[in-house]
FIVO-528640 format. One record per residue: residue number from 1; residue in one letter; x, y, z of N, C-alpha, C in turn. Coordinates in steps of 0.1 Angstrom, whole numbers, padded with zeros to 4 digits. Layout:
+-------+-------+-------+-------+-------+-------+-------+-------+-------+-------+-------+
| torlo | milum |   nc1 |   nc2 |   nc3 |  cac1 |  cac2 |  cac3 |   cc1 |   cc2 |   cc3 |
+-------+-------+-------+-------+-------+-------+-------+-------+-------+-------+-------+
|   NUM |     a |     X |     Y |     Z |     X |     Y |     Z |     X |     Y |     Z |
...
+-------+-------+-------+-------+-------+-------+-------+-------+-------+-------+-------+
This chain:
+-------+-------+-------+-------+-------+-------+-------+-------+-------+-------+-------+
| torlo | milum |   nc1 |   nc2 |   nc3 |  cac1 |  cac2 |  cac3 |   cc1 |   cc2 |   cc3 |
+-------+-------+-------+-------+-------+-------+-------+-------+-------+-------+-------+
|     1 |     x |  0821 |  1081 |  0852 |  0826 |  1072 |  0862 |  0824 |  1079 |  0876 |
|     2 |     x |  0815 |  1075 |  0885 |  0810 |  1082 |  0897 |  0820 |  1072 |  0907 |
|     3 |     x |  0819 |  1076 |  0918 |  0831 |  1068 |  0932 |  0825 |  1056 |  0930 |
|     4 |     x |  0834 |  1051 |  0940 |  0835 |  1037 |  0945 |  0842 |  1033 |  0956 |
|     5 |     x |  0842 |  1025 |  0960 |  0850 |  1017 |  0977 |  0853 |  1007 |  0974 |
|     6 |     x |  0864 |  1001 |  0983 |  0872 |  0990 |  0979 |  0871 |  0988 |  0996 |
|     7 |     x |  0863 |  0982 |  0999 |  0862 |  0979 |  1017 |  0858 |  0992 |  1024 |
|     8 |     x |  0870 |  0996 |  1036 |  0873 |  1007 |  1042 |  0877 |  1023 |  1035 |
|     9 |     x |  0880 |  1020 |  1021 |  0886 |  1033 |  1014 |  0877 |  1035 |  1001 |
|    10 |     x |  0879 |  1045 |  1000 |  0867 |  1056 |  0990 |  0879 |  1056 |  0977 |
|    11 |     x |  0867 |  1057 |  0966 |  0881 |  1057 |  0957 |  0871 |  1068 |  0946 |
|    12 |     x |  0879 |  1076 |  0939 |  0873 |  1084 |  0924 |  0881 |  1085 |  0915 |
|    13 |     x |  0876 |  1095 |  0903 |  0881 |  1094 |  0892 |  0892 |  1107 |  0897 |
|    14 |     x |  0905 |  1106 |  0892 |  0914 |  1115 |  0896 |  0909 |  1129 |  0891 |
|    15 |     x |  0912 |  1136 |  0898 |  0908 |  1151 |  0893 |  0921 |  1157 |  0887 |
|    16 |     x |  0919 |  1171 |  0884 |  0931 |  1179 |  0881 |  0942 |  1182 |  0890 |
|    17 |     x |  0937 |  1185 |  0901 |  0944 |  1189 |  0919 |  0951 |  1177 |  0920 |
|    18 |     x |  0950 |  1169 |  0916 |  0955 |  1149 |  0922 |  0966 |  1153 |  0912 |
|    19 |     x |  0973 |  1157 |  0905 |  0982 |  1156 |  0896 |  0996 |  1153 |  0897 |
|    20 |     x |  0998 |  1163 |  0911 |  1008 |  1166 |  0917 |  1014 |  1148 |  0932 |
|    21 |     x |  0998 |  1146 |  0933 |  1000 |  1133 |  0941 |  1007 |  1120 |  0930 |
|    22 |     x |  0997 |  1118 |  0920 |  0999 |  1109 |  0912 |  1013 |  1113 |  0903 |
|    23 |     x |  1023 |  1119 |  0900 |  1032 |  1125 |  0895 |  1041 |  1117 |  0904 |
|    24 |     x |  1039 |  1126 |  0920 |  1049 |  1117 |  0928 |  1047 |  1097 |  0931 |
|    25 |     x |  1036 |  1098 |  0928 |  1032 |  1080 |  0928 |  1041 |  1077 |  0921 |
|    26 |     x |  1044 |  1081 |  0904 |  1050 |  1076 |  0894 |  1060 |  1074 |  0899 |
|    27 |     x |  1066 |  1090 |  0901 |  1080 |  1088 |  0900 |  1084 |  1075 |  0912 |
|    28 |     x |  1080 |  1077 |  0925 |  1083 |  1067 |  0930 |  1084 |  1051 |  0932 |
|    29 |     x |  1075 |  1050 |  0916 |  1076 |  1036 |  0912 |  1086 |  1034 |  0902 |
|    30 |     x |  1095 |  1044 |  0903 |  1110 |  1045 |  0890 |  1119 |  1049 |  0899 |
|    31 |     x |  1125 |  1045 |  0904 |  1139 |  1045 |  0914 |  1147 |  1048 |  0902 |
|    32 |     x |  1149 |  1039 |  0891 |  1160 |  1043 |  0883 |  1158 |  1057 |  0875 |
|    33 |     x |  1149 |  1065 |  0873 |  1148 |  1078 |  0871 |  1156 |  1084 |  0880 |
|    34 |     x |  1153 |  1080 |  0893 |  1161 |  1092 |  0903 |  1172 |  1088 |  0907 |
|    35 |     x |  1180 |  1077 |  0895 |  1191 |  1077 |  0900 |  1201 |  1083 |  0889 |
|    36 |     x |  1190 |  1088 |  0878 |  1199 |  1097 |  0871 |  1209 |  1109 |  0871 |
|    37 |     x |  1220 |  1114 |  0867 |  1224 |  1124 |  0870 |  1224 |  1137 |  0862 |
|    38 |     x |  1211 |  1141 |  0865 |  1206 |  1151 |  0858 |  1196 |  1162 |  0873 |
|    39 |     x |  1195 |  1171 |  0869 |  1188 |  1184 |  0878 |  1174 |  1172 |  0880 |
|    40 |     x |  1169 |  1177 |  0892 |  1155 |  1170 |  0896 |  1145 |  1173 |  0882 |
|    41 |     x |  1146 |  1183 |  0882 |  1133 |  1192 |  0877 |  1130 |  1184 |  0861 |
|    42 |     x |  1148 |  1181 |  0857 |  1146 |  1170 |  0842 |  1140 |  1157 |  0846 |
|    43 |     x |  1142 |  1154 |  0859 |  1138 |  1138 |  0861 |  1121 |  1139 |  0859 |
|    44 |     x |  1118 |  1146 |  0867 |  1101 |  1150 |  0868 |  1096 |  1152 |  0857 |
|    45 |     x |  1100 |  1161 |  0845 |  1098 |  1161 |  0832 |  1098 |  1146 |  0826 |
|    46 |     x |  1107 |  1140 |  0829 |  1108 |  1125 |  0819 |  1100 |  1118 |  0825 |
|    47 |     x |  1091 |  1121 |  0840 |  1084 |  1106 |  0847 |  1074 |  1111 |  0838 |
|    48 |     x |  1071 |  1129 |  0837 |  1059 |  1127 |  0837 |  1054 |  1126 |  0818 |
|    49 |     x |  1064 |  1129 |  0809 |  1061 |  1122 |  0797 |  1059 |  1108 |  0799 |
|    50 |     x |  1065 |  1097 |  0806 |  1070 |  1089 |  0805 |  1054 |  1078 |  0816 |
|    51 |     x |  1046 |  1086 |  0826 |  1032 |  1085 |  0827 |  1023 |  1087 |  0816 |
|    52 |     x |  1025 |  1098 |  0811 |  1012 |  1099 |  0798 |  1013 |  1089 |  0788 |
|    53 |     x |  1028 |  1084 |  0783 |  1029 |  1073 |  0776 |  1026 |  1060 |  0783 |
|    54 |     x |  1025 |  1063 |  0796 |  1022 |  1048 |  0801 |  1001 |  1045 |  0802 |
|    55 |     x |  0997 |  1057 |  0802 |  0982 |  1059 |  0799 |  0977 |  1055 |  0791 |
|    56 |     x |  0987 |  1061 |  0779 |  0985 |  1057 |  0766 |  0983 |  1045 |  0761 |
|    57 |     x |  0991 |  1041 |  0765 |  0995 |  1025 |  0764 |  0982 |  1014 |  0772 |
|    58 |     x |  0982 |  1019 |  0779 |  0966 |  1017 |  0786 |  0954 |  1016 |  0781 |
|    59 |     x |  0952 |  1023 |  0776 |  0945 |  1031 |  0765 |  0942 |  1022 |  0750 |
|    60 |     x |  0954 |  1023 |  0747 |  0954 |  1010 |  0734 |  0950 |  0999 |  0739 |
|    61 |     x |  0960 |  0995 |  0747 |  0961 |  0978 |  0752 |  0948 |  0972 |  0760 |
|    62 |     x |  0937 |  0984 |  0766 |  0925 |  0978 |  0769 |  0910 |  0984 |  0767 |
|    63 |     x |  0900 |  0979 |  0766 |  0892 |  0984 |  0761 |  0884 |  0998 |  0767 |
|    64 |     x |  0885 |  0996 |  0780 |  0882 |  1005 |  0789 |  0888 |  1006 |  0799 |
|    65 |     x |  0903 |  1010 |  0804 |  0903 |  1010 |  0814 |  0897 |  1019 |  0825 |
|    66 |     x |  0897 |  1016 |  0836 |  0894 |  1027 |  0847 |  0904 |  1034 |  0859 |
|    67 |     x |  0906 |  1042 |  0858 |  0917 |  1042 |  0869 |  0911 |  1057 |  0879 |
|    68 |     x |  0912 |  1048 |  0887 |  0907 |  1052 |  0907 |  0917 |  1056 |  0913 |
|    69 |     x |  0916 |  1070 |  0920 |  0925 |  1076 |  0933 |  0920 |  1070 |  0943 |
|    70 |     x |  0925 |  1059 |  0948 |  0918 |  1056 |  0963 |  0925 |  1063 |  0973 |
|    71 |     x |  0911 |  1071 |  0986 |  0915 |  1074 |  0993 |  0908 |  1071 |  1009 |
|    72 |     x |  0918 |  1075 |  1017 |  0914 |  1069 |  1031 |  0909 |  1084 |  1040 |
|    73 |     x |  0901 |  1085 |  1044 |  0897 |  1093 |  1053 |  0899 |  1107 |  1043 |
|    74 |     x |  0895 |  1108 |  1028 |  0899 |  1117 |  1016 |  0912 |  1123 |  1013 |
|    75 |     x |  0925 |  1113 |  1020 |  0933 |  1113 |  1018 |  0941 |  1101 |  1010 |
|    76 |     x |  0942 |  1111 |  0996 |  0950 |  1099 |  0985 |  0959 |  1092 |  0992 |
|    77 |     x |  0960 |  1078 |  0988 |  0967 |  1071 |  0992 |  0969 |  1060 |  0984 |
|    78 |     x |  0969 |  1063 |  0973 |  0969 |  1048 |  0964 |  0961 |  1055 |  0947 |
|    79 |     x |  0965 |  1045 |  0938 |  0960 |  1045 |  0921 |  0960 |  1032 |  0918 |
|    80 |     x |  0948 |  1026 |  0913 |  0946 |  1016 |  0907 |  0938 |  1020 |  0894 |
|    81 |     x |  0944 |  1008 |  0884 |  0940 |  1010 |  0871 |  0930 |  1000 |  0867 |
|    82 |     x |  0918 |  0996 |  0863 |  0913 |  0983 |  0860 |  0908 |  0977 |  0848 |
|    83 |     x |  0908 |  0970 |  0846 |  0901 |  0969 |  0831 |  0895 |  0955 |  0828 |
|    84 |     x |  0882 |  0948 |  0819 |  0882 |  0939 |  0816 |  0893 |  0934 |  0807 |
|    85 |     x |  0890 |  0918 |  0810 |  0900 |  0914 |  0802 |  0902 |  0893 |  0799 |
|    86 |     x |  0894 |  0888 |  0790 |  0895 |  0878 |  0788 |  0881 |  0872 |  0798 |
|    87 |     x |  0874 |  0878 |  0803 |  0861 |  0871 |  0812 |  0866 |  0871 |  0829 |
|    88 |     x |  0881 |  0882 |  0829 |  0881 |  0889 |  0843 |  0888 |  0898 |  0847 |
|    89 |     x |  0884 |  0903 |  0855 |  0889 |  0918 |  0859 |  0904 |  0919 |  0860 |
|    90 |     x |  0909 |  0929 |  0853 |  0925 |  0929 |  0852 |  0928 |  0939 |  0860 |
|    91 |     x |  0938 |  0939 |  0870 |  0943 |  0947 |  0881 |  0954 |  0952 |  0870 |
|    92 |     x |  0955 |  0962 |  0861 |  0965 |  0968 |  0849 |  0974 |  0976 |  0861 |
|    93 |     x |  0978 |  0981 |  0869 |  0987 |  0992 |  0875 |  0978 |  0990 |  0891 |
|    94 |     x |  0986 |  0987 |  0902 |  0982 |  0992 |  0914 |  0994 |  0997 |  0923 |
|    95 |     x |  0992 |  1014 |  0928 |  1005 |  1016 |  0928 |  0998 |  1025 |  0943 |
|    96 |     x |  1010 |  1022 |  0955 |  1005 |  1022 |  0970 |  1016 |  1036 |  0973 |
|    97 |     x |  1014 |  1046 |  0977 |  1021 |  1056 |  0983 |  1028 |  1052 |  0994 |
|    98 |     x |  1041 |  1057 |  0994 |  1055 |  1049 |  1002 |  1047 |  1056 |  1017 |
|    99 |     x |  1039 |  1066 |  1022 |  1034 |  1068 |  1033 |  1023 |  1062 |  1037 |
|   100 |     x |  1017 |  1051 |  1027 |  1005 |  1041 |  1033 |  1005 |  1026 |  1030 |
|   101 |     x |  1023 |  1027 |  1031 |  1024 |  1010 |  1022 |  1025 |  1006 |  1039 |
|   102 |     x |  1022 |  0994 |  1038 |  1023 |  0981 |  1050 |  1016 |  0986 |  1058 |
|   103 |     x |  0999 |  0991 |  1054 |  0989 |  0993 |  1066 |  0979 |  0988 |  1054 |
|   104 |     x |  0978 |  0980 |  1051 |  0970 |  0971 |  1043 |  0959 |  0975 |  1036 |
|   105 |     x |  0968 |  0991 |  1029 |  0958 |  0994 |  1019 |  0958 |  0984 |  1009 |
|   106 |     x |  0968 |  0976 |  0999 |  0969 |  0971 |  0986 |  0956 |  0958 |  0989 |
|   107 |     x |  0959 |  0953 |  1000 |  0952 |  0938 |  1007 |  0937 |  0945 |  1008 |
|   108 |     x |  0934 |  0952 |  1012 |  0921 |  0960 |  1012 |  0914 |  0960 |  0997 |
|   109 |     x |  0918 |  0970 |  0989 |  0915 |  0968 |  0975 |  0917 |  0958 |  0968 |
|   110 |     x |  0928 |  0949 |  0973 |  0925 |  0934 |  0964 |  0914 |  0924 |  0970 |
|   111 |     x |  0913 |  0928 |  0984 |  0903 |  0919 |  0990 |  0883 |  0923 |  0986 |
|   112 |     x |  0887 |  0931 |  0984 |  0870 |  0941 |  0978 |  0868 |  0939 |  0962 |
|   113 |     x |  0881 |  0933 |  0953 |  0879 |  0930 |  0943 |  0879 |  0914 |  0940 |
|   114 |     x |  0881 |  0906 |  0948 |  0878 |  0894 |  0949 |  0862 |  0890 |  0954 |
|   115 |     x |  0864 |  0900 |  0964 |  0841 |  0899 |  0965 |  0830 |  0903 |  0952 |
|   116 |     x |  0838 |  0909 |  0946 |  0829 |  0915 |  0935 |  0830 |  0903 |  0922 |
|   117 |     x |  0842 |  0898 |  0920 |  0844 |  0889 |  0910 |  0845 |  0880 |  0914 |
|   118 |     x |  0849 |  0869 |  0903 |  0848 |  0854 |  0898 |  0867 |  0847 |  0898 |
|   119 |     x |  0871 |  0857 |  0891 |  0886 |  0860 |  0888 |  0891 |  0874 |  0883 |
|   120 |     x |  0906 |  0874 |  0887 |  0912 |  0883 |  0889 |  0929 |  0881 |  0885 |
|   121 |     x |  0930 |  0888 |  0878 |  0949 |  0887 |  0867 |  0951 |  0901 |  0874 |
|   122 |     x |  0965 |  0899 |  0870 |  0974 |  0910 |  0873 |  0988 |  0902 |  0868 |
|   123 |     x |  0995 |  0917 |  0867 |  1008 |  0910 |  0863 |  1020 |  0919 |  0874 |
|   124 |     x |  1031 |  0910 |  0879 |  1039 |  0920 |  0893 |  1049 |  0916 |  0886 |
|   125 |     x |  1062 |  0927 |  0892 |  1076 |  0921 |  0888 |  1079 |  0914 |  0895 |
|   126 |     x |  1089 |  0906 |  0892 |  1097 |  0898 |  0897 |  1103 |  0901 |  0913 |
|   127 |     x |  1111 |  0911 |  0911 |  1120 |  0915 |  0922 |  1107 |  0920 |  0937 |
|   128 |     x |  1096 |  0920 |  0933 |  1088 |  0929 |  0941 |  1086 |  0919 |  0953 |
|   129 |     x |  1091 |  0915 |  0960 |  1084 |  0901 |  0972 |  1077 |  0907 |  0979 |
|   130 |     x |  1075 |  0921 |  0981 |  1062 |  0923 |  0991 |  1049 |  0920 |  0989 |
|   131 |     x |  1050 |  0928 |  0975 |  1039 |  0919 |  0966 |  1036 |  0911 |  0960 |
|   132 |     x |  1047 |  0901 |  0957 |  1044 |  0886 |  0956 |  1038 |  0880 |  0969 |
|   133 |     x |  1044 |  0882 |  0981 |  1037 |  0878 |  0994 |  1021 |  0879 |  0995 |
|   134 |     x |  1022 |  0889 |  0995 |  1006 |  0896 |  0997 |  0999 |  0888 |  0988 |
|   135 |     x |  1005 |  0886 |  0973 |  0995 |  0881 |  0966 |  0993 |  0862 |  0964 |
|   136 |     x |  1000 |  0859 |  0975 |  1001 |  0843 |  0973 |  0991 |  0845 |  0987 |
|   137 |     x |  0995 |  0856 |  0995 |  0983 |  0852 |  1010 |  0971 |  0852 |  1003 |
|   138 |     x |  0968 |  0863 |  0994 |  0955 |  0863 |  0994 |  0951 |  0852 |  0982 |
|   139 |     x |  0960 |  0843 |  0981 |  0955 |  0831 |  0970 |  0957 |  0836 |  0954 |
|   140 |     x |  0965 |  0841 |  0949 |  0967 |  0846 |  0937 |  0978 |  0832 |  0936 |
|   141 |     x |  0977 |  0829 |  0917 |  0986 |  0813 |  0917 |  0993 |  0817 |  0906 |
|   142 |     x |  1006 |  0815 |  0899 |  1012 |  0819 |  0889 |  1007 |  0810 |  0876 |
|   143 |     x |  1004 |  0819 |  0871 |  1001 |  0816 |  0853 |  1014 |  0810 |  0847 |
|   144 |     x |  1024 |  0820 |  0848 |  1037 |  0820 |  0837 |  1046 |  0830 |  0842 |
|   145 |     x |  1056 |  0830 |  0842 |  1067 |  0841 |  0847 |  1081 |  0841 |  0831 |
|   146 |     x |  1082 |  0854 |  0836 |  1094 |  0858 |  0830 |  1104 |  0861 |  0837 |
|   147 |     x |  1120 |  0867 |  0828 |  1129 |  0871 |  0838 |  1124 |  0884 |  0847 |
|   148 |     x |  1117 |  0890 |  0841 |  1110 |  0903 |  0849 |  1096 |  0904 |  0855 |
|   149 |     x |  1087 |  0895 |  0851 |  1074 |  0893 |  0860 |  1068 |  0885 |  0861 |
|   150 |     x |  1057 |  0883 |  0866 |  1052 |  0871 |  0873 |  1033 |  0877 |  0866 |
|   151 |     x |  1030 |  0865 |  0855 |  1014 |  0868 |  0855 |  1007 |  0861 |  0867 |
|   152 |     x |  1000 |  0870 |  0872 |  0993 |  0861 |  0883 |  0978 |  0858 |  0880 |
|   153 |     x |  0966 |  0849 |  0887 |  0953 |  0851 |  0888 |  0951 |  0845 |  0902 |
|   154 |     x |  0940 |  0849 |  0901 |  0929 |  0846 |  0915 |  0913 |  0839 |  0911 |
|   155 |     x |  0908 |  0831 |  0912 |  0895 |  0824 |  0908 |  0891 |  0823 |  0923 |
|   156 |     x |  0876 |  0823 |  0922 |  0867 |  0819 |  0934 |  0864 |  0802 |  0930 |
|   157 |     x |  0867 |  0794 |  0940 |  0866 |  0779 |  0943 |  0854 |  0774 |  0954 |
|   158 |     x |  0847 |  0767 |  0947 |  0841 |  0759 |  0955 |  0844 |  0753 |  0972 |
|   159 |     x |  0862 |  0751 |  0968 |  0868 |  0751 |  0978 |  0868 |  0760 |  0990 |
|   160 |     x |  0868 |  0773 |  0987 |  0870 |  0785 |  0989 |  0864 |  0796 |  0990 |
|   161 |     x |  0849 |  0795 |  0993 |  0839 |  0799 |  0986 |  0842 |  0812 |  0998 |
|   162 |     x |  0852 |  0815 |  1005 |  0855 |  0826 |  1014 |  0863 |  0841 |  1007 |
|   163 |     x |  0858 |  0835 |  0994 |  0865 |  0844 |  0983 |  0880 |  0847 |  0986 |
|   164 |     x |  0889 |  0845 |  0987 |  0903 |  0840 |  0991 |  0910 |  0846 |  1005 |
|   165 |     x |  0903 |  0846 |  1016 |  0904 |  0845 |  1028 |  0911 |  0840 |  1033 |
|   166 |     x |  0926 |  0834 |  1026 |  0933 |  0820 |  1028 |  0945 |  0827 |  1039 |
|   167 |     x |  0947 |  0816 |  1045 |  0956 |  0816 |  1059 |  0970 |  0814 |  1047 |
|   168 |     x |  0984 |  0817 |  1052 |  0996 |  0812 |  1048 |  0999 |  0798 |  1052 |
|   169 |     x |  1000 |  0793 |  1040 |  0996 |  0775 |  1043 |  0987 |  0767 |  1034 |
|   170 |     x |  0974 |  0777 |  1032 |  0966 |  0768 |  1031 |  0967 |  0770 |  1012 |
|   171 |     x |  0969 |  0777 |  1004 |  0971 |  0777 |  0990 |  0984 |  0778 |  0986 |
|   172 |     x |  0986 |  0772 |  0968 |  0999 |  0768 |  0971 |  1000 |  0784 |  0963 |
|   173 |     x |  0993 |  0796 |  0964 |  0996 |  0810 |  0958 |  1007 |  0814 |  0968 |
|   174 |     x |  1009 |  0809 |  0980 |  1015 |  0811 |  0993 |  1034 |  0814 |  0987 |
|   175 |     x |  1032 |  0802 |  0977 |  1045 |  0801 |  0971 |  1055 |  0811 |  0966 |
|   176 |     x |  1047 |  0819 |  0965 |  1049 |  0835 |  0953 |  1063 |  0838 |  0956 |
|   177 |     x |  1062 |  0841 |  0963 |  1078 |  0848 |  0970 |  1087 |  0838 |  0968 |
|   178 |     x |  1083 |  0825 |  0968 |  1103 |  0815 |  0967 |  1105 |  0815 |  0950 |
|   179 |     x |  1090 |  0816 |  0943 |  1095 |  0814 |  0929 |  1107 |  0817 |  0926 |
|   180 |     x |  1113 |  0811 |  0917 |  1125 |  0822 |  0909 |  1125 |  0816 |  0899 |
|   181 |     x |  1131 |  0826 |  0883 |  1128 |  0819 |  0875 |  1146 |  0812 |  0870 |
|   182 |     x |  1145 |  0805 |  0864 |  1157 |  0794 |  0865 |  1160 |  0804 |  0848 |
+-------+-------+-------+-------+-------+-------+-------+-------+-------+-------+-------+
């Protein structure tokens, strides 16, 4: 697996050195780990068993995934996971470092993978509305939801042939954020 770009940002295969970045990625996407009351150093132990089982799991559950250190000016700033899946690209894990969230790395990488493809799944939780936002701007429409997440997709339309370029308004993916599930 040699680099790749996602628009503006460089992305590669994580190296050995990245360990320590991607460790803190994790943990930061488990708030409830660090709200255990245990020494730090146990918490970091359990994220980071608790990442290799989530690889793992990766691993099984798709045929290939790929997972990219995207970075900006060669500074990590982001991990996305990808994989086929059903006749389209599956966004499995996209996870934004709390020092490069809301400067439109996530919108970047989702926007560079909408030029390359046809369609595009992912699955977000529930509680997440930044990223339900982002993903109704950029025209993602809900499949099916649970109490805990939301399957999304994105297809290129005839309509649309701007590969989802869409203003807030103009798709009803816009909706993401008021869903709730009853």
């Amino acid at each position: 697996m040699s680099g790749r770009s996602f628009g503006r940002l460089a992305a590669r295969a994580p190296a050995a050195d990245d360990e320590a970045f991607l460790e803190a990625l994790y943990l930061d996407s488990r708030p409830d780990l660090g709200a255990l009351p245990v020494p730090r150093g146990v918490i970091e132990g359990i994220a980071r068993h608790q990442r290799a089982m989530q690889l793992d799991d990766y691993a099984r559950r798709f045929a290939a995934p790929e997972t990219w250190l995207v970075t900006e000016e060669e500074r990590p700033v982001a991990r996305i996971v990808l994989a086929e899946e059903a006749g389209a690209l599956r966004v499995v894990d996209l996870s934004v470092a709390p020092a490069a969230r809301r400067k439109g790395i996530a919108r970047c990488i989702l926007r560079a993978l909408q030029e390359e493809r046809a369609r595009v799944t992912l699955r977000v939780r529930s509680g997440n509305l930044a990223a339900r936002r982002l993903y109704g701007a950029l025209g993602f429409t809900l499949l099916h939801a649970d109490d805990a997440a939301m399957e999304l997709e994105w297809r290129l339309t005839e309509a649309h042939p701007d590969r989802g370029a869409r203003r807030p308004g103009d798709a009803p993916g816009d909706d993401l954020a008021r869903v709730t599930n009853a």
